[in-house]
MARKOLSE-72055 format. One record per residue (C-alpha): residue in three letters; y, x negated, z negated. Coordinates in pm, whole numbers, plus 50000, padded with zeros to 5 digits. Layout:
BEGIN
["ALA"; [Y; X; Z]];
...
This chain:
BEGIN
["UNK"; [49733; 51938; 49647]];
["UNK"; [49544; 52008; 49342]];
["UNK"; [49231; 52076; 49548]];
["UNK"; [49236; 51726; 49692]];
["UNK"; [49300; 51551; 49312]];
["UNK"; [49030; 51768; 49244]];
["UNK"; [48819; 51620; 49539]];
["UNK"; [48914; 51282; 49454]];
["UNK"; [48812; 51306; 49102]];
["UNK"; [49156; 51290; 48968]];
["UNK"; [49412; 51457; 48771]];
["UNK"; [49807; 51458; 48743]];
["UNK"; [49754; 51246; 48366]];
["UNK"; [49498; 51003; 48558]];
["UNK"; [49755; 50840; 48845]];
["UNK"; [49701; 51162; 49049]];
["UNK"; [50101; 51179; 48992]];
["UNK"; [50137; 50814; 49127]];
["UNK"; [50015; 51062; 49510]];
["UNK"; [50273; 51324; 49495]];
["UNK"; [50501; 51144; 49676]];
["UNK"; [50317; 51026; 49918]];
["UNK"; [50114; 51359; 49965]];
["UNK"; [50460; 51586; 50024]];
["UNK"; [50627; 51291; 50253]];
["UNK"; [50339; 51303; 50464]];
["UNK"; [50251; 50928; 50443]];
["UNK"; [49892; 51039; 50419]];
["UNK"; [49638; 51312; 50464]];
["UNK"; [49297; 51383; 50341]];
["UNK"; [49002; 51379; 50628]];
["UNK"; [48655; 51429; 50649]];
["UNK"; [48394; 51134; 50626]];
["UNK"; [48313; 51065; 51015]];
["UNK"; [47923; 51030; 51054]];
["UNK"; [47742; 50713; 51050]];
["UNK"; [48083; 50533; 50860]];
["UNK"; [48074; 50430; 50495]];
["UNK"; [48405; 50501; 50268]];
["UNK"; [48573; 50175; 50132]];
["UNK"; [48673; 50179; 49824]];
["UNK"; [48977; 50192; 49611]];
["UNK"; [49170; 50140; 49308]];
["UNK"; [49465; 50256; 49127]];
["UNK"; [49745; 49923; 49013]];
["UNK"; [49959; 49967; 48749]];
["UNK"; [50247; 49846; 48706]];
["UNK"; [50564; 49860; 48423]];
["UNK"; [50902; 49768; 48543]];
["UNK"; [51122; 49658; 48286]];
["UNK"; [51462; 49609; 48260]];
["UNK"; [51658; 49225; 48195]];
["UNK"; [51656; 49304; 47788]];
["UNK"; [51258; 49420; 47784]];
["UNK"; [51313; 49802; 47802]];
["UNK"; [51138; 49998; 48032]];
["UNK"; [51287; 50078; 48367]];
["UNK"; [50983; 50294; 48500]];
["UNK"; [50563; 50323; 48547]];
["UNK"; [50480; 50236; 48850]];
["UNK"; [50127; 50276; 49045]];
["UNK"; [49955; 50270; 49392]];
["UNK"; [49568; 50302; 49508]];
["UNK"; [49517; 50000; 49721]];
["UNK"; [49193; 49974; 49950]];
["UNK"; [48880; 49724; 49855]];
["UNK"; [48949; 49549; 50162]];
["UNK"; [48654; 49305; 50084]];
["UNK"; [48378; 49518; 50174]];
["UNK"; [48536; 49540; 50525]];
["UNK"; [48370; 49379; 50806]];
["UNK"; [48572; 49245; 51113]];
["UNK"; [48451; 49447; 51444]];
["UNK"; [48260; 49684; 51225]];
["UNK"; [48534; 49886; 50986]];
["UNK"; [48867; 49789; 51199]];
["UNK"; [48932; 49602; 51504]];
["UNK"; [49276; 49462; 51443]];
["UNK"; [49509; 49335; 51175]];
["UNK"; [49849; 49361; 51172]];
["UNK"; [50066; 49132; 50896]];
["UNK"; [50397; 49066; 50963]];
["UNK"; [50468; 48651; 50872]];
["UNK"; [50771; 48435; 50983]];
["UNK"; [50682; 48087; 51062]];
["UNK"; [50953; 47767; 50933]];
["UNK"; [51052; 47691; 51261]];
["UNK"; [51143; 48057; 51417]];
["UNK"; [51371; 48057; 51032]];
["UNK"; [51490; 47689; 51108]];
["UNK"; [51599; 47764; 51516]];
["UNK"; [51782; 48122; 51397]];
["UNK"; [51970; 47851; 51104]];
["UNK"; [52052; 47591; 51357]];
["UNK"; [52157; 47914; 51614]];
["UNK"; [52424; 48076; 51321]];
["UNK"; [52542; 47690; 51245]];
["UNK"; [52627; 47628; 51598]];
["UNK"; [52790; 47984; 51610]];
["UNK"; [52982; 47948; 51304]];
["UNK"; [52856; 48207; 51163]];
């Protein structure tokens, strides 16, 4: 693991902590360039979470793609966001009413 912080030009004080989790779960892995693709880039997002009277709860913090430099047909083919529209929320209402549930 501390090869691939190394790789990434990061250390454990830097947000290289922020990967441990992910790296031992397995949510992501470390490959090779493919030829003739460019990297996108990324950032680390900080985050405090504090408690209701102001103390601190914990530090959070995530690396989160530039998704802007992306280009549609180029660097991915599909998107996939999950949305709910007002009328699929307003027939499942209307469905639990008439059910009494």
């Amino acid at each position: 693991m501390l090869d691939c912080l190394d790789a990434l030009g990061l250390s454990l004080e830097s947000g290289g902590s922020c990967l441990l989790p992910s790296w031992t779960n397995g949510t992501w892995e470390l490959v090779p360039r493919p030829k003739g693709k460019k990297i996108i880039g990324s950032k680390w997002v900080f985050k405090v979470k504090t408690n209701a009277d102001g103390s601190v709860e914990r530090y959070k913090g995530r690396l989160v793609a530039k998704g802007y430099n992306q280009r549609p047909g180029f660097d991915y083919l599909e998107i996939f966001a999950p949305t709910v529209r007002m009328p699929t929320i307003q027939v499942v209402l209307a469905m639990a009413a008439i059910e009494d549930l």
